[in-house]
mmCIF file of the N, C-alpha and C atoms, coordinates in Angstrom:
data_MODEL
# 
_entry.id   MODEL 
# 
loop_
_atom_site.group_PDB 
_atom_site.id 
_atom_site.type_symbol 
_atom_site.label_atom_id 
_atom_site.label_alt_id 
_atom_site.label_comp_id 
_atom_site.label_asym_id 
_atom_site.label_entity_id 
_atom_site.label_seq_id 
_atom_site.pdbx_PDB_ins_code 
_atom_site.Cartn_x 
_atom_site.Cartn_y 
_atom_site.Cartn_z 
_atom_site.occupancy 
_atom_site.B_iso_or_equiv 
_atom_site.pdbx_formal_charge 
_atom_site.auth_seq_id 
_atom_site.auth_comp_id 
_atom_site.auth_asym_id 
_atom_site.auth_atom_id 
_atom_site.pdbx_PDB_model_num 
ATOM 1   N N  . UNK A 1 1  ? -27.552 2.615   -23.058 1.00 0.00 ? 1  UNK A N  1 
ATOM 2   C CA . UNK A 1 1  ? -27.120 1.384   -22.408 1.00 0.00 ? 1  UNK A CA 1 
ATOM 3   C C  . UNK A 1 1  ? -25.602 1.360   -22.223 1.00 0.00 ? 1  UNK A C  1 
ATOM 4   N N  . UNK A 1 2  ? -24.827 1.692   -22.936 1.00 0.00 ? 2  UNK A N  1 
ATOM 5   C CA . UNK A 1 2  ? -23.526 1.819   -22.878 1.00 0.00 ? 2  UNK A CA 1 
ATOM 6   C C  . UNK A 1 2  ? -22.529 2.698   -22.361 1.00 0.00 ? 2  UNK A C  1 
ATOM 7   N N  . UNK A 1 3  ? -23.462 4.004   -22.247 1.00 0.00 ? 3  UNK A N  1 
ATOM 8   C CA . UNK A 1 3  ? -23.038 5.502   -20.960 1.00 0.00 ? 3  UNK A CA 1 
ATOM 9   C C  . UNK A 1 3  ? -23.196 4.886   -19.767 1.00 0.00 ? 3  UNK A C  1 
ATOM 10  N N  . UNK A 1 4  ? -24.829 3.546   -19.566 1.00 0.00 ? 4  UNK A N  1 
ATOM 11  C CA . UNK A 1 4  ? -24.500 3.105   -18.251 1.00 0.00 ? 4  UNK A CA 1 
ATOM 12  C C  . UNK A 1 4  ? -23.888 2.275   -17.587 1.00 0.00 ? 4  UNK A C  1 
ATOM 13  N N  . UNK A 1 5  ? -23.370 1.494   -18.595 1.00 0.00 ? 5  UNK A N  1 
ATOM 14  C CA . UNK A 1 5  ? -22.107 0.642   -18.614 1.00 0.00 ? 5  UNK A CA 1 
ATOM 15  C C  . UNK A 1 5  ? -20.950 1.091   -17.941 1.00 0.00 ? 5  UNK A C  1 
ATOM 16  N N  . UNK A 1 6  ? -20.873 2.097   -19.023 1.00 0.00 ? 6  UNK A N  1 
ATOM 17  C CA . UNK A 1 6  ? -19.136 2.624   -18.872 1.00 0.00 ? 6  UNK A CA 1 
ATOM 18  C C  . UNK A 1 6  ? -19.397 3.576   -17.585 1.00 0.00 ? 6  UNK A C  1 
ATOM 19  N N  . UNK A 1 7  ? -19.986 4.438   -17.200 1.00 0.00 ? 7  UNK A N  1 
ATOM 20  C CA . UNK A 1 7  ? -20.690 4.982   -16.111 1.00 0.00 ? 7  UNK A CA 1 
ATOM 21  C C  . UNK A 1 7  ? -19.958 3.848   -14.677 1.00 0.00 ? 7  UNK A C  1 
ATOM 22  N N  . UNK A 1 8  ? -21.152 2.886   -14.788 1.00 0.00 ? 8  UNK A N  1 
ATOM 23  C CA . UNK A 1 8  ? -20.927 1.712   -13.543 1.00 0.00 ? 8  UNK A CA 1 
ATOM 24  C C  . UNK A 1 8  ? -19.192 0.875   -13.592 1.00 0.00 ? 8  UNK A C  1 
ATOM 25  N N  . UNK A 1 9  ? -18.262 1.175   -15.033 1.00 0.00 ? 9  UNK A N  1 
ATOM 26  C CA . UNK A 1 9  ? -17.489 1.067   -14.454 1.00 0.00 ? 9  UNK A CA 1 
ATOM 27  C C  . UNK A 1 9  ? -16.419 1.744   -14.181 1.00 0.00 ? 9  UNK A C  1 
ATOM 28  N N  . UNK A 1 10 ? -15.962 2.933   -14.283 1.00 0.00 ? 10 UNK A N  1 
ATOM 29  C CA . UNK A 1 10 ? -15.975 4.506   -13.710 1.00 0.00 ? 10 UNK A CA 1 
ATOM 30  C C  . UNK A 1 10 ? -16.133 4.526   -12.716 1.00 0.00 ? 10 UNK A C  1 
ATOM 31  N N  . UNK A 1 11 ? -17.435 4.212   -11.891 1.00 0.00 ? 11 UNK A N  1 
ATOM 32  C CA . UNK A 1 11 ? -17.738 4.370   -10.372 1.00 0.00 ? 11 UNK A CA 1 
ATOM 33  C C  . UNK A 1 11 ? -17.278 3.019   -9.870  1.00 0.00 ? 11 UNK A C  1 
ATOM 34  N N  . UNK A 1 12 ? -16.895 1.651   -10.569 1.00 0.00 ? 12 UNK A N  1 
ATOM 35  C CA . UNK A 1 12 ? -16.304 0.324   -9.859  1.00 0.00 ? 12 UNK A CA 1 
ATOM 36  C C  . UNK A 1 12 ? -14.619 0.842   -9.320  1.00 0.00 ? 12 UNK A C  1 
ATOM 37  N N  . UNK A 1 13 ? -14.236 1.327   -10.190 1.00 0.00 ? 13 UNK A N  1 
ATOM 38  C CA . UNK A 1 13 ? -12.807 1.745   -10.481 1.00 0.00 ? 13 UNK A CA 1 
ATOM 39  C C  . UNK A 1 13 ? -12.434 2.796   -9.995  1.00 0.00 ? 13 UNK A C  1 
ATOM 40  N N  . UNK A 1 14 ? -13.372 3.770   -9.377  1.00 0.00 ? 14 UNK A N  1 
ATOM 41  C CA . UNK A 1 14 ? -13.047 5.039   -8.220  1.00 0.00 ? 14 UNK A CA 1 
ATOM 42  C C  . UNK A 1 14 ? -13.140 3.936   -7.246  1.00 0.00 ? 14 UNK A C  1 
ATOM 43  N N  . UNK A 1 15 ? -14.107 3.368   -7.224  1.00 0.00 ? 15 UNK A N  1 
ATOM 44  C CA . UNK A 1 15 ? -14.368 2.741   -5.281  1.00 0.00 ? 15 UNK A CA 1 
ATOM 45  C C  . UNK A 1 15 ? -12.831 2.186   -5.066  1.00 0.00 ? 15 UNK A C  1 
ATOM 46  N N  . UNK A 1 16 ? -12.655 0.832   -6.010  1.00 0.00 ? 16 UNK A N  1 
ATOM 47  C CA . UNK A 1 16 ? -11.697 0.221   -5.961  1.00 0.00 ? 16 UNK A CA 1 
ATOM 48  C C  . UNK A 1 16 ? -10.382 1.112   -5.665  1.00 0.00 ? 16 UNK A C  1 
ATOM 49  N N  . UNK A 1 17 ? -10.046 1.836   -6.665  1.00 0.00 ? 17 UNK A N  1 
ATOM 50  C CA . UNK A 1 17 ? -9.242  2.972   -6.244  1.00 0.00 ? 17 UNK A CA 1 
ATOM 51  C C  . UNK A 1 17 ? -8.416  3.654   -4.925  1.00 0.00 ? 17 UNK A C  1 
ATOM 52  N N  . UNK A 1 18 ? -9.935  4.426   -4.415  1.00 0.00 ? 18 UNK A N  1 
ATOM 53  C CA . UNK A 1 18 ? -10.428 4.829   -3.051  1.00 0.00 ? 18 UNK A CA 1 
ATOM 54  C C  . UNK A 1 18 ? -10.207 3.672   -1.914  1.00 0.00 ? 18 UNK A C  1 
ATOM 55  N N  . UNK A 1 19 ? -10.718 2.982   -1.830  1.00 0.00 ? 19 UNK A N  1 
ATOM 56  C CA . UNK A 1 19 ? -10.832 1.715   -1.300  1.00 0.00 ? 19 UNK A CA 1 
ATOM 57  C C  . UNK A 1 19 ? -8.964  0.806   -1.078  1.00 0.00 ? 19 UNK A C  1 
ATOM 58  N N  . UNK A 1 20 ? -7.768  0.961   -2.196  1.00 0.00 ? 20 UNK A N  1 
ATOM 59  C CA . UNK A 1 20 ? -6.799  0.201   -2.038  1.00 0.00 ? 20 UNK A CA 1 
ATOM 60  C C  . UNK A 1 20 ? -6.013  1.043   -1.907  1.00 0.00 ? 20 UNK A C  1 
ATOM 61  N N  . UNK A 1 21 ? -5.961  2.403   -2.102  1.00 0.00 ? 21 UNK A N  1 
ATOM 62  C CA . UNK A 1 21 ? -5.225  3.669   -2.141  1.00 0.00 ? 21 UNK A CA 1 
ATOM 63  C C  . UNK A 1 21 ? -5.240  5.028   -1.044  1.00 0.00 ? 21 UNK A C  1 
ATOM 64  N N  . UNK A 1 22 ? -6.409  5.165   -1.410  1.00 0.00 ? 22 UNK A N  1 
ATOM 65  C CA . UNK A 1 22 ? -7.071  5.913   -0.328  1.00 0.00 ? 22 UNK A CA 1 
ATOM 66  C C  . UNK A 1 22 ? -6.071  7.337   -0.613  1.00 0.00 ? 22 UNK A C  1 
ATOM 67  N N  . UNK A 1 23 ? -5.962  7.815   1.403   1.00 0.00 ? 23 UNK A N  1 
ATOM 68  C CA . UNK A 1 23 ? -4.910  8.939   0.971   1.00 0.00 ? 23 UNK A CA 1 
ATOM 69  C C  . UNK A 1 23 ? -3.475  8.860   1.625   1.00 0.00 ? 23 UNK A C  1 
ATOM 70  N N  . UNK A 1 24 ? -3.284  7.389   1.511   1.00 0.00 ? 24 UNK A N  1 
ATOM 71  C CA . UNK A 1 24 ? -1.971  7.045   1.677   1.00 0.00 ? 24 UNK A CA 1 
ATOM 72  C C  . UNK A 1 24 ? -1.627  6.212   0.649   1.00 0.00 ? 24 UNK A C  1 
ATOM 73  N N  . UNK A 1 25 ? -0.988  7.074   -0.461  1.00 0.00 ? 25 UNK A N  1 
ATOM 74  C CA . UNK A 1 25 ? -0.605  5.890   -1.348  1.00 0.00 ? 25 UNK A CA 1 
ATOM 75  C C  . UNK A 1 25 ? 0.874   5.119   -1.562  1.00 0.00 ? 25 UNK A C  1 
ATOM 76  N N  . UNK A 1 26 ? 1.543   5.628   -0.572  1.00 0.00 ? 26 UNK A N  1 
ATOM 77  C CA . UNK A 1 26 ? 2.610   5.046   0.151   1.00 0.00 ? 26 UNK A CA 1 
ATOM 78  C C  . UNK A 1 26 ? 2.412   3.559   0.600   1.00 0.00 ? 26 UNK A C  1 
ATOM 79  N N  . UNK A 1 27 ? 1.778   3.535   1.748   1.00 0.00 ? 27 UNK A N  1 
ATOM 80  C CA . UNK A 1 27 ? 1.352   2.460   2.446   1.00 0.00 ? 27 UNK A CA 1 
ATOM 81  C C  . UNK A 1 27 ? 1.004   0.853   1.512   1.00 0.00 ? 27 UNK A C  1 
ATOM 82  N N  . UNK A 1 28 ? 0.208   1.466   -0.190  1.00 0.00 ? 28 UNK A N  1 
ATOM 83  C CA . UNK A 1 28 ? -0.190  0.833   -1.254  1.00 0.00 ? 28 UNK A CA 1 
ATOM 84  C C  . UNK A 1 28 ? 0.875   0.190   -1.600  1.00 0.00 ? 28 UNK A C  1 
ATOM 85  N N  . UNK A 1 29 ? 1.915   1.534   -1.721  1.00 0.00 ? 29 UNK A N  1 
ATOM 86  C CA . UNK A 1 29 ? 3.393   0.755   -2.659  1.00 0.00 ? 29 UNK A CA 1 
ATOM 87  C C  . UNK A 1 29 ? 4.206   -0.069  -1.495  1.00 0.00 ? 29 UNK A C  1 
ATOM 88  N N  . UNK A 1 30 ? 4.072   0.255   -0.692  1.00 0.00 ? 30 UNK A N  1 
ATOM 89  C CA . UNK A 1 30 ? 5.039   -0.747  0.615   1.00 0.00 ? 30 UNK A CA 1 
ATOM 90  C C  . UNK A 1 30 ? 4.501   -1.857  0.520   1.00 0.00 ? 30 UNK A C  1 
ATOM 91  N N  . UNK A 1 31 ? 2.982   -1.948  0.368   1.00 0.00 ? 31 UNK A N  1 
ATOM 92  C CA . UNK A 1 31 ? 2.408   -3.595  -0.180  1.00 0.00 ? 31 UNK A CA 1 
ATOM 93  C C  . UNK A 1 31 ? 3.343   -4.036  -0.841  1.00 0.00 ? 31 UNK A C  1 
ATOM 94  N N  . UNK A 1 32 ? 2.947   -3.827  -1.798  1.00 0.00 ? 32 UNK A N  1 
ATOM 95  C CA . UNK A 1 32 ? 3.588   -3.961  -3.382  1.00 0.00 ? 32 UNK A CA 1 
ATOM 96  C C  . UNK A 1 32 ? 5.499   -4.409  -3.217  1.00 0.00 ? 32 UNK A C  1 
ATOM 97  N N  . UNK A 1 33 ? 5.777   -3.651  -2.468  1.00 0.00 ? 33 UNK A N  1 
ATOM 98  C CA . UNK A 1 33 ? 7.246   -4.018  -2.151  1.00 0.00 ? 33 UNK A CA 1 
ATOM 99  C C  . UNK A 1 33 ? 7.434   -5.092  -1.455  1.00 0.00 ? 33 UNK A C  1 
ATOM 100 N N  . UNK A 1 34 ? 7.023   -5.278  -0.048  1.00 0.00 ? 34 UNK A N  1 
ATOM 101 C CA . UNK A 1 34 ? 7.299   -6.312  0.551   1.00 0.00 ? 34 UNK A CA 1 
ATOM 102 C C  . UNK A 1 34 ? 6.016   -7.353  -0.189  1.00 0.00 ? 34 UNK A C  1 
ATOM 103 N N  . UNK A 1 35 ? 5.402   -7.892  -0.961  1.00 0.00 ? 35 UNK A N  1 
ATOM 104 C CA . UNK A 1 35 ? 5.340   -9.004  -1.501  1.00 0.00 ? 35 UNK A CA 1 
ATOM 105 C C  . UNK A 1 35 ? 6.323   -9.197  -2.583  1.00 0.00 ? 35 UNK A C  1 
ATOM 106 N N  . UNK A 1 36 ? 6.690   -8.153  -3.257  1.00 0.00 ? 36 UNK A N  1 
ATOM 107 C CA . UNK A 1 36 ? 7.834   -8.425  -3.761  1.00 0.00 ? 36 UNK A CA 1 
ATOM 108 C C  . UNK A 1 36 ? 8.886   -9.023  -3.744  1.00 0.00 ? 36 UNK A C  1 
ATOM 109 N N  . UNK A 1 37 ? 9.465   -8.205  -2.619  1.00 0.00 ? 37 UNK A N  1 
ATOM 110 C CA . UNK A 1 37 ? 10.792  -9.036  -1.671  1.00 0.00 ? 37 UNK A CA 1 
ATOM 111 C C  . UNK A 1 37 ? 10.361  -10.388 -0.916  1.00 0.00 ? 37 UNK A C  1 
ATOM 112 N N  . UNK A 1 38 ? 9.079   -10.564 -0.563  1.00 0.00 ? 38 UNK A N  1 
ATOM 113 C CA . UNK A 1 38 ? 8.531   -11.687 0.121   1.00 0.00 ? 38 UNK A CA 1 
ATOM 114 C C  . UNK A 1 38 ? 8.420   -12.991 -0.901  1.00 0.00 ? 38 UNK A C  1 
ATOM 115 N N  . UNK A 1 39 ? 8.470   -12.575 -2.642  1.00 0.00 ? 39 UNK A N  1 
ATOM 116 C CA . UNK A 1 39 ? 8.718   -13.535 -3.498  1.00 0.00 ? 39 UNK A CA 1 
ATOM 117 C C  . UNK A 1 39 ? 9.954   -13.620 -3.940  1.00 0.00 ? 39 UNK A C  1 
ATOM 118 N N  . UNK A 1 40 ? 10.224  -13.029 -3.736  1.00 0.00 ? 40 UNK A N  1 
ATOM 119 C CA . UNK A 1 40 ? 12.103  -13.349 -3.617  1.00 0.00 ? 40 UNK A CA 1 
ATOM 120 C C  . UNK A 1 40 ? 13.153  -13.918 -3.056  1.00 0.00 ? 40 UNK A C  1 
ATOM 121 N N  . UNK A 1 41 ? 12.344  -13.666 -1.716  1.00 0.00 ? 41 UNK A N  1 
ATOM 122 C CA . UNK A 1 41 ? 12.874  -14.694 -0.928  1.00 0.00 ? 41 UNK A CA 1 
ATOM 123 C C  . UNK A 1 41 ? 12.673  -15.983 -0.308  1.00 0.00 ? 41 UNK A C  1 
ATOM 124 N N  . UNK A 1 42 ? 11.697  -15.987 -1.365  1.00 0.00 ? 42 UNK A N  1 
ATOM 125 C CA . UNK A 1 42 ? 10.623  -18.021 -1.042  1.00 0.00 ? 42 UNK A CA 1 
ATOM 126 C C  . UNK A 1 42 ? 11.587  -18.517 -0.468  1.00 0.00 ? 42 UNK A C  1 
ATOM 127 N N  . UNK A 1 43 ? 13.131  -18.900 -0.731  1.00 0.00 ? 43 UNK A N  1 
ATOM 128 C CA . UNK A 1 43 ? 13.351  -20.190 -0.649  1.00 0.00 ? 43 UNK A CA 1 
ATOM 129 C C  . UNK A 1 43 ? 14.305  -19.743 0.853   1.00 0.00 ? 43 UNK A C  1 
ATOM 130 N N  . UNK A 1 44 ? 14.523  -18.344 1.152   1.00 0.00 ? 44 UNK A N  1 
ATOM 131 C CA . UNK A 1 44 ? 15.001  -18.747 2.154   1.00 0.00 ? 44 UNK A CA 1 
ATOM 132 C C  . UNK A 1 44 ? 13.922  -18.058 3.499   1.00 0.00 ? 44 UNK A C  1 
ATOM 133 N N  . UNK A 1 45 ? 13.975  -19.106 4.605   1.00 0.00 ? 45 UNK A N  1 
ATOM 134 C CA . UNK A 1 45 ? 12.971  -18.709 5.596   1.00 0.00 ? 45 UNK A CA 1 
ATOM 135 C C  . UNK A 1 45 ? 13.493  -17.865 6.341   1.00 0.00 ? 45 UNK A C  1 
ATOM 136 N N  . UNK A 1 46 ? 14.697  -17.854 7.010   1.00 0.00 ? 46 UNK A N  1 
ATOM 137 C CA . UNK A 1 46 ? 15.231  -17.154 8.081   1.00 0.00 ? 46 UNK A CA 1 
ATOM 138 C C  . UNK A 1 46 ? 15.567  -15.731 7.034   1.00 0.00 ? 46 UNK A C  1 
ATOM 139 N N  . UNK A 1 47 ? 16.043  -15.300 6.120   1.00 0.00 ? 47 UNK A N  1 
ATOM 140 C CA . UNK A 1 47 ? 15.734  -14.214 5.777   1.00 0.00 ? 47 UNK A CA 1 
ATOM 141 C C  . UNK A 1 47 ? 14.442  -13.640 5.581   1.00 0.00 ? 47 UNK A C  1 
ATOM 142 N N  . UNK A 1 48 ? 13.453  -13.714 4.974   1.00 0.00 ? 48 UNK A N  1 
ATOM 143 C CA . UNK A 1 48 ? 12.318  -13.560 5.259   1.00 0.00 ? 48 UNK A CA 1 
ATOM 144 C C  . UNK A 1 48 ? 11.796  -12.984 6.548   1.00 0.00 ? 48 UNK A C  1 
ATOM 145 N N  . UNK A 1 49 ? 12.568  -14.349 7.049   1.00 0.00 ? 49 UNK A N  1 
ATOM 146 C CA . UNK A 1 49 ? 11.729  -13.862 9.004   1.00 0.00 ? 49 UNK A CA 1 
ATOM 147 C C  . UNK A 1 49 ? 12.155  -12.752 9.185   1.00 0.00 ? 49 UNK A C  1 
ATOM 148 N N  . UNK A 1 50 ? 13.508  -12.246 8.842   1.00 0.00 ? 50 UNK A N  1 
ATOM 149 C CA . UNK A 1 50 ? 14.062  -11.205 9.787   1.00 0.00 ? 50 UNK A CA 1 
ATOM 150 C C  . UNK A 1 50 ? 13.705  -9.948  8.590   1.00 0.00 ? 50 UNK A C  1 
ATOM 151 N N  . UNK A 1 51 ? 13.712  -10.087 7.516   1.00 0.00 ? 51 UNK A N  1 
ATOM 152 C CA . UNK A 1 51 ? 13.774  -8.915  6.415   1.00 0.00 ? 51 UNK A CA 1 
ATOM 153 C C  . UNK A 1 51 ? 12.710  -8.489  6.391   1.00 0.00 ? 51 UNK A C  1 
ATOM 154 N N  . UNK A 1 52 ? 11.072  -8.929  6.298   1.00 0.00 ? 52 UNK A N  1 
ATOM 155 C CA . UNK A 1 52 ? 10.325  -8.820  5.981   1.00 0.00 ? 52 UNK A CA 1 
ATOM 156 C C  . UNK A 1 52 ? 9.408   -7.373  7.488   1.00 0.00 ? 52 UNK A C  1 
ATOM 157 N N  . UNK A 1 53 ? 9.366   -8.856  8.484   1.00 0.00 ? 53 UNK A N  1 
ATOM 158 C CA . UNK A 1 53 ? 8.828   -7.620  9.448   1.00 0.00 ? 53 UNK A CA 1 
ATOM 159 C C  . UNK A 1 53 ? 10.152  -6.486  9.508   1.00 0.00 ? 53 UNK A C  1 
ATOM 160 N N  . UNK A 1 54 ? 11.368  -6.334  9.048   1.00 0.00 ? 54 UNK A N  1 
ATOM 161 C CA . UNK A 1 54 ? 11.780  -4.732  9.211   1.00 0.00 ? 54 UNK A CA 1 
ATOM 162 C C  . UNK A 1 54 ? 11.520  -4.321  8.126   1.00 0.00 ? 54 UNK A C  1 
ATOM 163 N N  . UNK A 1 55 ? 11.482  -4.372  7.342   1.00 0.00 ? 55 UNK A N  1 
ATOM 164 C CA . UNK A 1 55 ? 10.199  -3.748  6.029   1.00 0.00 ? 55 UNK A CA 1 
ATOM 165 C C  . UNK A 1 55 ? 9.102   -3.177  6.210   1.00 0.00 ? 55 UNK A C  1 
ATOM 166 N N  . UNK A 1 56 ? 8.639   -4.599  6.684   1.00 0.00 ? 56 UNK A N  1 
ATOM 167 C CA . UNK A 1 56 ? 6.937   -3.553  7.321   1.00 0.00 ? 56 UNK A CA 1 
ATOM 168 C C  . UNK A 1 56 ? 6.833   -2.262  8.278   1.00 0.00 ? 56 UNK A C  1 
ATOM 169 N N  . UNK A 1 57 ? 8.135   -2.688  9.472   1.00 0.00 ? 57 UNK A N  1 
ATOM 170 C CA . UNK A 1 57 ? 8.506   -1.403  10.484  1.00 0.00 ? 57 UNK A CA 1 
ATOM 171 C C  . UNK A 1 57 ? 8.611   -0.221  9.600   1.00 0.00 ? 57 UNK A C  1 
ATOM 172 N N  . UNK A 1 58 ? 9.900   -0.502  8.918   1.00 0.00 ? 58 UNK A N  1 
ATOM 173 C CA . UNK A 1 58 ? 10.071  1.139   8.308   1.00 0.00 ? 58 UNK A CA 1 
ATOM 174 C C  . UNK A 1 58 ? 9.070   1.465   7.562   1.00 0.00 ? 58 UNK A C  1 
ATOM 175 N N  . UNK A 1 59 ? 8.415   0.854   6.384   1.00 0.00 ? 59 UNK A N  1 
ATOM 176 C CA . UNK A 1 59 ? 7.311   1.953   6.092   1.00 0.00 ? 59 UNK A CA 1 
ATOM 177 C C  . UNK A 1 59 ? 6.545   2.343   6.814   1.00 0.00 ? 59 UNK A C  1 
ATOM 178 N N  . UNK A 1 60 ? 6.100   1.623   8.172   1.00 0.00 ? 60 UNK A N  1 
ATOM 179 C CA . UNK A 1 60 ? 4.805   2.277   8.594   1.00 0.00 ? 60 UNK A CA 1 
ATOM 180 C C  . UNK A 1 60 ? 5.285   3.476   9.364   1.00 0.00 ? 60 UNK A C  1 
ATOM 181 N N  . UNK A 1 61 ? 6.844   3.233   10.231  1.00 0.00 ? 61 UNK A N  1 
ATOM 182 C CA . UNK A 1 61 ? 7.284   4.345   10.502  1.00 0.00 ? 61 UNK A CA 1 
ATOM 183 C C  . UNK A 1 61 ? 7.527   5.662   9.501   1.00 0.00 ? 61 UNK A C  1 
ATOM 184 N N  . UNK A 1 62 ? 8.040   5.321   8.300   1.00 0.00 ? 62 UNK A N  1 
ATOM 185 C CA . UNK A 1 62 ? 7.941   6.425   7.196   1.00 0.00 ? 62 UNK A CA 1 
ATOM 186 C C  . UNK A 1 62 ? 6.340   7.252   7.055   1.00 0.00 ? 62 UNK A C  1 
ATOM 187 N N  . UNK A 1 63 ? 5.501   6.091   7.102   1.00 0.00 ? 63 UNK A N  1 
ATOM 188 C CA . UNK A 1 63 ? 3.940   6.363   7.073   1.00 0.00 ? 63 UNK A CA 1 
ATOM 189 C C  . UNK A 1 63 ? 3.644   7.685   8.117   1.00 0.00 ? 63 UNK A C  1 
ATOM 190 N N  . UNK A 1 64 ? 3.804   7.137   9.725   1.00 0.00 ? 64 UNK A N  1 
ATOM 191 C CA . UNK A 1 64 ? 3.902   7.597   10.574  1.00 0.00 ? 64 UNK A CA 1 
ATOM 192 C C  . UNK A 1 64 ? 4.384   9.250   11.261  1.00 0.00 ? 64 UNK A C  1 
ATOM 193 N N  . UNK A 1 65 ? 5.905   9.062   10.379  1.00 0.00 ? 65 UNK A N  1 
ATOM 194 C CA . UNK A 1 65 ? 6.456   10.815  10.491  1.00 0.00 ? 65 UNK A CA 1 
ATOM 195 C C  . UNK A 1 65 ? 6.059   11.379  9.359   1.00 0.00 ? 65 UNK A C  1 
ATOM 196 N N  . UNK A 1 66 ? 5.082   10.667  8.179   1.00 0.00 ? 66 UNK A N  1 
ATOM 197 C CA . UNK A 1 66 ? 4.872   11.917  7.048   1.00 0.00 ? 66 UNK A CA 1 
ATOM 198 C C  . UNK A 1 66 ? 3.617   12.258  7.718   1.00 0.00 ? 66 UNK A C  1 
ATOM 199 N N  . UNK A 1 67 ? 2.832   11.662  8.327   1.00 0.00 ? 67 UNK A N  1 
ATOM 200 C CA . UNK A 1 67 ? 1.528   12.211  8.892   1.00 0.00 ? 67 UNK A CA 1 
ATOM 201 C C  . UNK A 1 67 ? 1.622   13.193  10.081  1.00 0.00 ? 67 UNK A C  1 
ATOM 202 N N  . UNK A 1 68 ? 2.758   12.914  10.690  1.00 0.00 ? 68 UNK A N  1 
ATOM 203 C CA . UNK A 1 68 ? 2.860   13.911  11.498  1.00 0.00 ? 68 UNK A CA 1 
ATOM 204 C C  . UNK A 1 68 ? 3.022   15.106  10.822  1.00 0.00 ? 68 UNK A C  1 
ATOM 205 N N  . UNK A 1 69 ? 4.172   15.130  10.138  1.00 0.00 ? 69 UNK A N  1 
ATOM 206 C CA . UNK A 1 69 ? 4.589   16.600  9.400   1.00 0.00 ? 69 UNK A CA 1 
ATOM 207 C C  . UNK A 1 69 ? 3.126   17.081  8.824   1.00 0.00 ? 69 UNK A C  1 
ATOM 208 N N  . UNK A 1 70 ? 2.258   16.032  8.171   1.00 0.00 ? 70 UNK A N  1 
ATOM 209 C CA . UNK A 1 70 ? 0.917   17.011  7.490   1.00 0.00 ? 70 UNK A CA 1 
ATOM 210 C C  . UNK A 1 70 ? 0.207   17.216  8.628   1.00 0.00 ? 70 UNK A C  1 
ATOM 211 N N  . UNK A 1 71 ? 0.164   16.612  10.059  1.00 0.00 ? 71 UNK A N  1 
ATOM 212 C CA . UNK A 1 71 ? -0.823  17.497  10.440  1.00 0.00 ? 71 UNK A CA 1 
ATOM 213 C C  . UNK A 1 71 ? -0.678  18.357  11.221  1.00 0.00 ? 71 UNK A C  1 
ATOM 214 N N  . UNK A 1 72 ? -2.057  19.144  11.519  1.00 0.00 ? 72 UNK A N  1 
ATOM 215 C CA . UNK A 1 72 ? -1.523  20.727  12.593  1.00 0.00 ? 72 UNK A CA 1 
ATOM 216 C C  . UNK A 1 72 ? -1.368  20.446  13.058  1.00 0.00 ? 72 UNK A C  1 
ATOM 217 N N  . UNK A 1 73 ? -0.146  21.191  13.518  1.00 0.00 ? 73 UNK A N  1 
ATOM 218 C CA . UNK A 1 73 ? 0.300   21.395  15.033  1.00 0.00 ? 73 UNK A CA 1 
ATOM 219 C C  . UNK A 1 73 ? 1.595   20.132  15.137  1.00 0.00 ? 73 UNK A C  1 
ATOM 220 N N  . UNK A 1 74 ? 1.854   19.612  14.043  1.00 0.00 ? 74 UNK A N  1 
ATOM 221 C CA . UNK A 1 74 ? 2.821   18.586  14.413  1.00 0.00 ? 74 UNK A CA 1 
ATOM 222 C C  . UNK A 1 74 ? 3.809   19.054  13.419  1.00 0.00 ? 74 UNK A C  1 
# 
C-alpha cells in the first residue's frame, strides 16, 4: 500500500515537473522573475507598465536565439 502511494506520488511530481518545466527551463525561471519584479513594483503602475512587458520581450527573445543555436541547421 505504501510503494503505491509513494509510486503515485513520483509519477504526480514527474507530470507536474514535465508539465511546468518541460524542456525549457529558462522560460520557468523568467516566470519566476517577472512575478517577482511584478511584486515589487505593486505600488508603482507606470513602471510596471513599461518594465514588465520588456522583461517578458527579452526572455522570450533569449528563449528564441537559444533554440535557434540548438537546432539543425540554425
Amino acid at each position: 500500500m505504501i510503494a503505491a502511494v509513494r509510486k503515485g506520488i513520483i509519477a504526480f511530481g514527474h507530470f507536474w515537473w514535465d508539465f511546468l518545466i518541460g524542456d525549457t527551463p529558462e522560460l520557468a525561471l523568467a516566470t519566476g522573475v517577472i512575478i517577482g519584479v511584478a511584486f515589487l513594483l505593486a505600488g508603482s503602475r507606470w513602471a510596471g507598465a513599461i518594465i514588465l512587458p520588456g522583461l517578458a520581450t527579452v526572455f522570450l527573445l533569449l528563449s528564441v536565439l537559444r533554440g535557434r543555436r540548438r537546432a539543425p541547421g540554425g
